[in-house]
N, C-alpha and C positions, 0 to 999 in steps of 0.2 A: 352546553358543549364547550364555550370559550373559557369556562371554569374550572370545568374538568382538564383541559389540557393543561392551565396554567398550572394546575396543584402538580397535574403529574412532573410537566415540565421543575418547577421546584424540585422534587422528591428526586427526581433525575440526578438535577446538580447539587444535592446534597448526598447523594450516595457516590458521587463523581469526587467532589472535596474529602471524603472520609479519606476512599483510595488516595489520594494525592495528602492528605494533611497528615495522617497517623506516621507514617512513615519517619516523614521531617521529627516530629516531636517524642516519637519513641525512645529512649535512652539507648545507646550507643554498648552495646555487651562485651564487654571484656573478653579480650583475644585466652585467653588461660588465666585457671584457677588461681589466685595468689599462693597459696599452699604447692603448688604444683612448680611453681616460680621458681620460689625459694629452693624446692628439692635438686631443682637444674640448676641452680646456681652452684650449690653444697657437690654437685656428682662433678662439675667442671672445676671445681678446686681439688677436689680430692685428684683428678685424672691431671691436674695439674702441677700439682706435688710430684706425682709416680713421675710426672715427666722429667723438671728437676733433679729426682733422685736417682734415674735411671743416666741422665747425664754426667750427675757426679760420680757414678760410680764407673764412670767411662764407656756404658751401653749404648750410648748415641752421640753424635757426632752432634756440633752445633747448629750444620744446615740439615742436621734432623730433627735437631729437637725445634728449630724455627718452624719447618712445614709441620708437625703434629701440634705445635702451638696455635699456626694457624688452623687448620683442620677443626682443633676445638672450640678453637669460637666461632666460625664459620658453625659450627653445630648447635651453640650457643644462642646464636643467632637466630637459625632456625626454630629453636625450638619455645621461640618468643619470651625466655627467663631477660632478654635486654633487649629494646629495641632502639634501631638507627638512630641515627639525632635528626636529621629531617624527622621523623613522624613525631621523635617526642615533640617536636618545633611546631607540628603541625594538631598536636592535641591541647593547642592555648586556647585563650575565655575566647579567642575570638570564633576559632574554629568550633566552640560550641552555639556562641551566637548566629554563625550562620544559617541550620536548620530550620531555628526560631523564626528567623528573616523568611524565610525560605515559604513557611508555614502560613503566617501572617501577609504575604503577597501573593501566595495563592484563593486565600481566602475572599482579597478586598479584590482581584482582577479578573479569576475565571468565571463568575457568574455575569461581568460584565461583558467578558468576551464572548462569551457563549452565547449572551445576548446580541451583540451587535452581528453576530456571523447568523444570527437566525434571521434579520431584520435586515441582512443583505440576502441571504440564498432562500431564506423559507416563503411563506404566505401568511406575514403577519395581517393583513389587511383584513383575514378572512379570521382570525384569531382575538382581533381585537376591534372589529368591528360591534357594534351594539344591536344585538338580536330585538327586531320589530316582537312584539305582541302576538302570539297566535290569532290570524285572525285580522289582524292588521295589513289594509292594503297596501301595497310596496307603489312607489313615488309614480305619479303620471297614470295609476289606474285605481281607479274607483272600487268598492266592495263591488259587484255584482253589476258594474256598470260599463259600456267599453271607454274605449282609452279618445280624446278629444282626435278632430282631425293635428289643431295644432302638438298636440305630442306625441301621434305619428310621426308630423314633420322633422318634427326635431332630432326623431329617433334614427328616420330617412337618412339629414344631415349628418348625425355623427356617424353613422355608416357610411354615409360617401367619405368624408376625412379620413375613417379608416380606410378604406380599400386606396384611395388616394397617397397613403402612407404606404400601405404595402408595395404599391407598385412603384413611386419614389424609388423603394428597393430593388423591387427586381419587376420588370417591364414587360415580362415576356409572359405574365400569366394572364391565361384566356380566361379562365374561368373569374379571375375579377376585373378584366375589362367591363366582362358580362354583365358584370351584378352591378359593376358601377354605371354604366351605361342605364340598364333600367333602373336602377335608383333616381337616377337623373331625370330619366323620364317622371318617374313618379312625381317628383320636386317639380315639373316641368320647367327643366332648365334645357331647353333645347340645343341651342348651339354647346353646351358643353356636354349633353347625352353625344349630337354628333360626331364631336369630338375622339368620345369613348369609343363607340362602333366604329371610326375608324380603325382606330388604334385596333380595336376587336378586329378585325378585317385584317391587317397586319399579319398579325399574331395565330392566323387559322383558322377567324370566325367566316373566310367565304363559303367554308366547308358544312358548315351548320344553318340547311334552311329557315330553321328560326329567326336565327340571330338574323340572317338575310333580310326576310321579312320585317322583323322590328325596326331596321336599319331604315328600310325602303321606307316604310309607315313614317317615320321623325322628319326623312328628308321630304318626303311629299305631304305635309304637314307644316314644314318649316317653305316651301317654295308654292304651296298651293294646288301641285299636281301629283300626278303618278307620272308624269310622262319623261323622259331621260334616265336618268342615275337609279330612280326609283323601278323604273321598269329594267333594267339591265338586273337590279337584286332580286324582283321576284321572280324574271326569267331562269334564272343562274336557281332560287329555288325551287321552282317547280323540274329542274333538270337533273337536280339531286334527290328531291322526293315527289313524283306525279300528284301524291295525293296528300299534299300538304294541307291544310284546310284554310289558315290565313292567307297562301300562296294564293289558291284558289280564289278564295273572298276577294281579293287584292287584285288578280288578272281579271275578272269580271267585269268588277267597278273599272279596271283600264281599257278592259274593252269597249265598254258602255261611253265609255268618255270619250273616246278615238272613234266612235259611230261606229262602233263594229256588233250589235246586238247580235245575229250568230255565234262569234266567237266567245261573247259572254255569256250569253245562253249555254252553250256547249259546258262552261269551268262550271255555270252554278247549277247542271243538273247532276254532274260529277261530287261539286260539294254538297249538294241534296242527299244525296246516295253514301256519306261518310257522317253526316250528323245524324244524332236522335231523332227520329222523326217529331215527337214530343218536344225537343228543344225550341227554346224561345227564338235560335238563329237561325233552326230549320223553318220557322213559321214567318220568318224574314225573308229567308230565299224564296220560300213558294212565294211570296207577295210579291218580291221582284219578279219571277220569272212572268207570275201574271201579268205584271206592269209590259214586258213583251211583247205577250201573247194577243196583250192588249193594243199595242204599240201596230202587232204585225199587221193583228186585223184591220187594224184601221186604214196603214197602208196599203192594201191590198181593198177595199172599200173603195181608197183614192182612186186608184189606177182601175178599178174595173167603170168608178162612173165618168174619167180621163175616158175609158176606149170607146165606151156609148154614145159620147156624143161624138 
Protein backbone atom coordinates (compact mmCIF):
# COMPACT_ATOMS: atom_id res chain seq x y z
CA UNK A 1 0.00 0.00 0.00
CA UNK A 2 2.86 2.51 1.12
CA UNK A 3 4.19 1.70 -2.60
CA UNK A 4 1.49 2.15 -4.27
CA UNK A 5 0.82 5.57 -3.11
CA UNK A 6 4.30 6.76 -3.46
CA UNK A 7 4.32 5.77 -7.42
CA UNK A 8 1.10 7.26 -7.66
CA UNK A 9 2.17 10.25 -5.59
CA UNK A 10 5.21 10.52 -8.28
CA UNK A 11 3.11 10.15 -11.46
CA UNK A 12 1.01 12.99 -9.83
CA UNK A 13 3.94 15.39 -9.72
CA UNK A 14 5.11 14.54 -12.94
CA UNK A 15 2.00 15.18 -14.72
CA UNK A 16 1.84 18.49 -12.42
CA UNK A 17 5.62 19.63 -14.03
CA UNK A 18 4.43 18.76 -17.65
CA UNK A 19 1.54 21.54 -17.03
CA UNK A 20 3.78 23.82 -15.61
CA UNK A 21 7.26 23.13 -17.71
CA UNK A 22 5.98 22.90 -21.53
CA UNK A 23 4.69 26.14 -21.51
CA UNK A 24 7.95 27.92 -20.11
CA UNK A 25 10.06 26.00 -23.01
CA UNK A 26 7.71 26.10 -25.88
CA UNK A 27 9.09 28.73 -28.59
CA UNK A 28 7.40 31.95 -28.32
CA UNK A 29 5.01 32.23 -32.20
CA UNK A 30 5.44 34.93 -34.09
CA UNK A 31 2.65 37.83 -33.85
CA UNK A 32 2.30 37.73 -38.16
CA UNK A 33 3.42 36.07 -41.00
CA UNK A 34 6.75 37.80 -42.28
CA UNK A 35 5.21 37.73 -45.72
CA UNK A 36 2.19 39.49 -44.44
CA UNK A 37 4.62 42.05 -42.79
CA UNK A 38 6.15 43.09 -45.57
CA UNK A 39 2.70 43.56 -47.58
CA UNK A 40 1.72 46.16 -44.69
CA UNK A 41 4.65 47.74 -44.88
CA UNK A 42 4.52 48.24 -49.09
CA UNK A 43 0.28 49.30 -48.54
CA UNK A 44 1.42 52.22 -45.87
CA UNK A 45 3.93 53.56 -48.33
CA UNK A 46 2.07 53.37 -51.11
CA UNK A 47 -1.14 55.36 -48.89
CA UNK A 48 1.77 57.42 -48.16
CA UNK A 49 2.76 58.64 -51.26
CA UNK A 50 -1.15 59.50 -52.22
CA UNK A 51 -0.81 61.38 -49.16
CA UNK A 52 2.19 63.56 -50.36
CA UNK A 53 0.73 63.84 -53.59
CA UNK A 54 -2.66 64.85 -52.65
CA UNK A 55 -0.82 67.64 -50.47
CA UNK A 56 1.22 68.90 -53.40
CA UNK A 57 -1.41 69.15 -55.50
CA UNK A 58 -3.04 71.33 -52.84
CA UNK A 59 -5.98 68.66 -51.76
CA UNK A 60 -5.06 68.86 -48.16
CA UNK A 61 -4.12 71.19 -45.95
CA UNK A 62 -0.85 70.59 -43.71
CA UNK A 63 -2.88 69.82 -40.41
CA UNK A 64 -4.33 67.37 -42.63
CA UNK A 65 -2.01 65.64 -44.10
CA UNK A 66 -0.30 65.46 -40.17
CA UNK A 67 -3.71 63.72 -38.69
CA UNK A 68 -3.96 61.11 -41.90
CA UNK A 69 -0.19 60.67 -41.39
CA UNK A 70 -0.70 59.94 -38.07
CA UNK A 71 -3.86 57.69 -38.63
CA UNK A 72 -1.56 55.66 -40.75
CA UNK A 73 0.86 54.56 -38.57
CA UNK A 74 -1.36 54.32 -35.73
CA UNK A 75 -2.80 51.50 -38.34
CA UNK A 76 0.70 50.41 -38.90
CA UNK A 77 0.99 49.73 -35.78
CA UNK A 78 -1.74 47.90 -35.24
CA UNK A 79 -1.38 45.83 -37.67
CA UNK A 80 2.06 44.53 -36.16
CA UNK A 81 4.17 45.16 -39.81
CA UNK A 82 6.41 47.55 -36.74
CA UNK A 83 6.45 47.10 -33.31
CA UNK A 84 6.98 49.78 -30.32
CA UNK A 85 10.47 49.89 -29.13
CA UNK A 86 9.73 48.80 -25.59
CA UNK A 87 8.65 45.34 -26.91
CA UNK A 88 11.42 45.12 -29.43
CA UNK A 89 13.71 46.19 -26.00
CA UNK A 90 11.85 43.57 -24.35
CA UNK A 91 12.39 40.50 -27.16
CA UNK A 92 16.48 40.46 -26.06
CA UNK A 93 18.69 36.93 -25.22
CA UNK A 94 17.65 38.00 -21.80
CA UNK A 95 13.99 37.99 -22.17
CA UNK A 96 14.45 34.63 -23.79
CA UNK A 97 16.59 33.29 -21.00
CA UNK A 98 13.92 33.88 -18.68
CA UNK A 99 11.44 30.93 -19.56
CA UNK A 100 14.40 28.63 -19.53
CA UNK A 101 15.04 29.97 -15.79
CA UNK A 102 11.55 29.83 -15.19
CA UNK A 103 11.42 26.05 -16.38
CA UNK A 104 14.58 24.64 -14.65
CA UNK A 105 13.09 26.10 -11.08
CA UNK A 106 10.07 24.68 -11.33
CA UNK A 107 11.59 21.57 -11.85
CA UNK A 108 14.36 21.50 -8.95
CA UNK A 109 11.43 23.26 -6.35
CA UNK A 110 7.79 21.84 -6.81
CA UNK A 111 8.40 18.33 -6.10
CA UNK A 112 10.13 19.65 -2.93
CA UNK A 113 7.28 21.67 -2.09
CA UNK A 114 4.78 19.44 -2.57
CA UNK A 115 6.66 17.46 -0.34
CA UNK A 116 7.08 19.41 2.45
CA UNK A 117 3.23 20.78 2.39
CA UNK A 118 2.40 16.78 2.50
CA UNK A 119 4.79 16.29 5.53
CA UNK A 120 3.08 19.30 7.17
CA UNK A 121 -1.02 18.86 6.41
CA UNK A 122 -1.01 15.02 5.26
CA UNK A 123 -0.41 11.44 7.21
CA UNK A 124 3.03 10.73 6.37
CA UNK A 125 3.49 8.64 9.41
CA UNK A 126 1.01 6.26 8.19
CA UNK A 127 2.66 6.44 4.58
CA UNK A 128 5.98 5.80 5.42
CA UNK A 129 5.78 3.69 8.27
CA UNK A 130 7.17 0.00 7.70
CA UNK A 131 4.36 -2.53 7.29
CA UNK A 132 4.81 -5.54 9.97
CA UNK A 133 4.70 -9.13 8.30
CA UNK A 134 1.30 -10.74 7.91
CA UNK A 135 0.94 -12.45 10.76
CA UNK A 136 3.17 -10.62 12.82
CA UNK A 137 2.32 -9.68 16.32
CA UNK A 138 2.09 -5.81 16.81
CA UNK A 139 4.39 -4.47 19.88
CA UNK A 140 3.19 -5.51 23.66
CA UNK A 141 0.96 -8.61 22.35
CA UNK A 142 2.02 -11.84 21.80
CA UNK A 143 0.60 -14.30 18.59
CA UNK A 144 -2.24 -15.93 20.46
CA UNK A 145 -1.30 -14.87 23.82
CA UNK A 146 -2.79 -11.90 26.07
CA UNK A 147 -0.93 -8.71 26.52
CA UNK A 148 1.21 -8.93 30.27
CA UNK A 149 -0.32 -7.03 33.28
CA UNK A 150 2.78 -4.73 32.94
CA UNK A 151 1.70 -3.62 29.28
CA UNK A 152 -1.60 -3.03 30.29
CA UNK A 153 -0.19 -0.55 32.71
CA UNK A 154 1.65 1.07 30.58
CA UNK A 155 -1.08 1.30 28.05
CA UNK A 156 -3.33 2.63 31.36
CA UNK A 157 -0.47 5.37 31.88
CA UNK A 158 -0.26 6.83 28.39
CA UNK A 159 -4.11 7.13 28.51
CA UNK A 160 -4.06 8.90 31.75
CA UNK A 161 -1.34 11.53 30.01
CA UNK A 162 -3.65 11.76 27.28
CA UNK A 163 -6.86 12.70 28.90
CA UNK A 164 -4.70 14.73 31.22
CA UNK A 165 -3.55 16.62 28.08
CA UNK A 166 -7.01 17.05 26.96
CA UNK A 167 -8.32 18.52 29.83
CA UNK A 168 -5.09 20.84 30.35
CA UNK A 169 -7.21 22.16 27.38
CA UNK A 170 -10.51 22.38 28.07
CA UNK A 171 -11.59 21.38 31.80
CA UNK A 172 -15.05 21.15 31.46
CA UNK A 173 -15.37 17.76 29.90
CA UNK A 174 -17.11 15.13 31.94
CA UNK A 175 -16.76 12.42 30.04
CA UNK A 176 -12.79 12.51 30.51
CA UNK A 177 -12.84 13.44 34.01
CA UNK A 178 -14.71 10.02 33.90
CA UNK A 179 -12.39 7.96 32.15
CA UNK A 180 -9.38 9.61 33.81
CA UNK A 181 -10.64 9.08 37.20
CA UNK A 182 -11.23 5.12 36.52
CA UNK A 183 -8.04 4.95 34.77
CA UNK A 184 -6.60 6.04 37.86
CA UNK A 185 -8.36 3.73 39.73
CA UNK A 186 -7.15 0.92 37.53
CA UNK A 187 -3.20 2.18 38.17
CA UNK A 188 -4.44 2.56 41.78
CA UNK A 189 -3.41 5.79 42.31
CA UNK A 190 -5.97 6.80 44.69
CA UNK A 191 -5.58 10.19 45.79
CA UNK A 192 -5.15 11.45 42.27
CA UNK A 193 -8.44 9.00 41.09
CA UNK A 194 -9.97 11.43 43.94
CA UNK A 195 -8.85 13.97 42.68
CA UNK A 196 -10.45 13.37 39.22
CA UNK A 197 -14.17 12.50 40.81
CA UNK A 198 -13.93 15.63 42.25
CA UNK A 199 -13.28 17.43 39.45
CA UNK A 200 -16.04 14.82 37.88
CA UNK A 201 -18.44 16.26 40.68
CA UNK A 202 -17.88 19.68 39.48
CA UNK A 203 -18.41 19.39 36.06
CA UNK A 204 -22.07 17.17 36.50
CA UNK A 205 -20.93 13.94 37.65
CA UNK A 206 -23.29 14.31 40.95
CA UNK A 207 -25.88 13.61 38.48
CA UNK A 208 -24.70 10.23 37.24
CA UNK A 209 -25.35 7.38 40.03
CA UNK A 210 -22.31 5.67 38.90
CA UNK A 211 -19.91 7.88 38.99
CA UNK A 212 -21.51 8.54 42.61
CA UNK A 213 -20.90 5.35 43.61
CA UNK A 214 -17.26 4.84 42.28
CA UNK A 215 -16.59 8.10 43.93
CA UNK A 216 -18.02 6.95 47.37
CA UNK A 217 -16.13 3.24 46.84
CA UNK A 218 -12.26 5.29 46.39
CA UNK A 219 -13.04 7.49 49.24
CA UNK A 220 -14.23 4.75 51.72
CA UNK A 221 -11.32 2.83 50.54
CA UNK A 222 -8.85 5.68 50.91
CA UNK A 223 -10.36 6.44 54.82
CA UNK A 224 -11.42 2.81 55.69
CA UNK A 225 -15.19 3.49 56.01
CA UNK A 226 -18.50 4.18 54.23
CA UNK A 227 -19.44 6.35 56.71
CA UNK A 228 -19.41 10.41 55.95
CA UNK A 229 -18.68 11.67 52.36
CA UNK A 230 -19.01 8.16 51.29
CA UNK A 231 -22.50 7.64 52.51
CA UNK A 232 -23.78 11.32 51.53
CA UNK A 233 -22.57 9.73 47.43
CA UNK A 234 -24.49 6.58 47.63
CA UNK A 235 -27.56 8.33 49.34
CA UNK A 236 -27.57 11.21 46.54
CA UNK A 237 -27.47 7.65 44.27
CA UNK A 238 -29.90 5.65 45.27
CA UNK A 239 -32.09 9.03 45.03
CA UNK A 240 -31.45 9.31 41.50
CA UNK A 241 -31.70 5.69 40.61
CA UNK A 242 -33.72 3.29 43.46
CA UNK A 243 -32.44 0.47 41.82
CA UNK A 244 -28.83 1.09 41.38
CA UNK A 245 -27.08 -2.23 42.05
CA UNK A 246 -23.59 -1.01 43.33
CA UNK A 247 -25.87 1.76 45.22
CA UNK A 248 -27.57 -1.00 46.77
CA UNK A 249 -24.27 -3.45 47.40
CA UNK A 250 -22.79 -0.31 48.91
CA UNK A 251 -25.95 0.91 51.41
CA UNK A 252 -26.03 -2.63 52.69
CA UNK A 253 -22.61 -3.21 53.67
CA UNK A 254 -23.24 0.73 55.32
CA UNK A 255 -26.01 -0.61 56.89
CA UNK A 256 -24.33 -3.60 58.32
CA UNK A 257 -21.58 -1.51 59.45
CA UNK A 258 -23.88 1.19 61.46
CA UNK A 259 -25.51 -2.04 63.16
CA UNK A 260 -28.56 -1.54 61.33
CA UNK A 261 -29.11 -5.31 59.79
CA UNK A 262 -32.83 -4.57 58.87
CA UNK A 263 -32.09 -1.78 56.89
CA UNK A 264 -29.48 -3.94 55.12
CA UNK A 265 -31.41 -6.73 54.74
CA UNK A 266 -34.16 -4.72 53.22
CA UNK A 267 -31.21 -2.98 50.12
CA UNK A 268 -29.80 -6.74 49.64
CA UNK A 269 -33.29 -8.45 49.05
CA UNK A 270 -34.01 -5.53 46.72
CA UNK A 271 -30.54 -6.10 45.01
CA UNK A 272 -31.42 -9.98 45.05
CA UNK A 273 -34.40 -9.28 42.93
CA UNK A 274 -32.22 -7.15 40.00
CA UNK A 275 -29.25 -9.77 39.75
CA UNK A 276 -29.16 -13.08 37.78
CA UNK A 277 -30.19 -15.37 39.97
CA UNK A 278 -27.25 -17.64 38.61
CA UNK A 279 -24.78 -14.74 39.11
CA UNK A 280 -21.73 -15.32 41.26
CA UNK A 281 -22.97 -11.86 43.14
CA UNK A 282 -26.49 -13.16 43.54
CA UNK A 283 -24.92 -16.29 45.24
CA UNK A 284 -23.04 -13.53 47.49
CA UNK A 285 -26.18 -11.93 48.59
CA UNK A 286 -27.93 -14.97 49.43
CA UNK A 287 -24.84 -15.91 51.60
CA UNK A 288 -24.99 -12.51 53.32
CA UNK A 289 -28.55 -12.35 53.74
CA UNK A 290 -28.08 -16.01 55.47
CA UNK A 291 -25.40 -14.63 57.60
CA UNK A 292 -28.55 -12.42 59.04
CA UNK A 293 -31.05 -14.68 59.16
CA UNK A 294 -28.41 -16.39 60.94
CA UNK A 295 -27.32 -13.44 63.07
CA UNK A 296 -31.34 -12.80 63.85
CA UNK A 297 -31.85 -16.17 65.08
CA UNK A 298 -29.54 -16.28 67.30
CA UNK A 299 -30.54 -13.12 68.88
CA UNK A 300 -33.82 -13.96 69.33
CA UNK A 301 -32.27 -17.58 71.05
CA UNK A 302 -30.46 -14.95 73.36
CA UNK A 303 -33.41 -13.17 74.51
CA UNK A 304 -35.88 -15.86 74.75
CA UNK A 305 -33.22 -17.91 77.13
CA UNK A 306 -32.66 -13.90 78.80
CA UNK A 307 -36.76 -14.11 79.63
CA UNK A 308 -36.70 -17.91 81.03
CA UNK A 309 -34.75 -17.52 83.50
Amino acid sequence: MNGTFLLLAMGLCLVALGFVVTPLLRAPRCEENPSRRATNLLVHRDRVRELEQDMAAGFLTGAQYDNALADLERELLDSGAVEPTHRQAARGPGSRRAPFVAACASLALLPFLATGLYLTVGHAEEVFATPLPSGTPTPGEAAGEPRSGADLKREFQHLAQQLQGRLAQDPTQLGNWTLLSRTLVFLDDLPAAERAFREAMRHGGDQDPDLLTRYADVLAERQGELAGEPQRLIERALVLDPDHIQALWLAGTLALQQNSPDEARGHWQRLLLLLPPESPEAEVIRGNLGQLDQAAGSSLERVSARSET
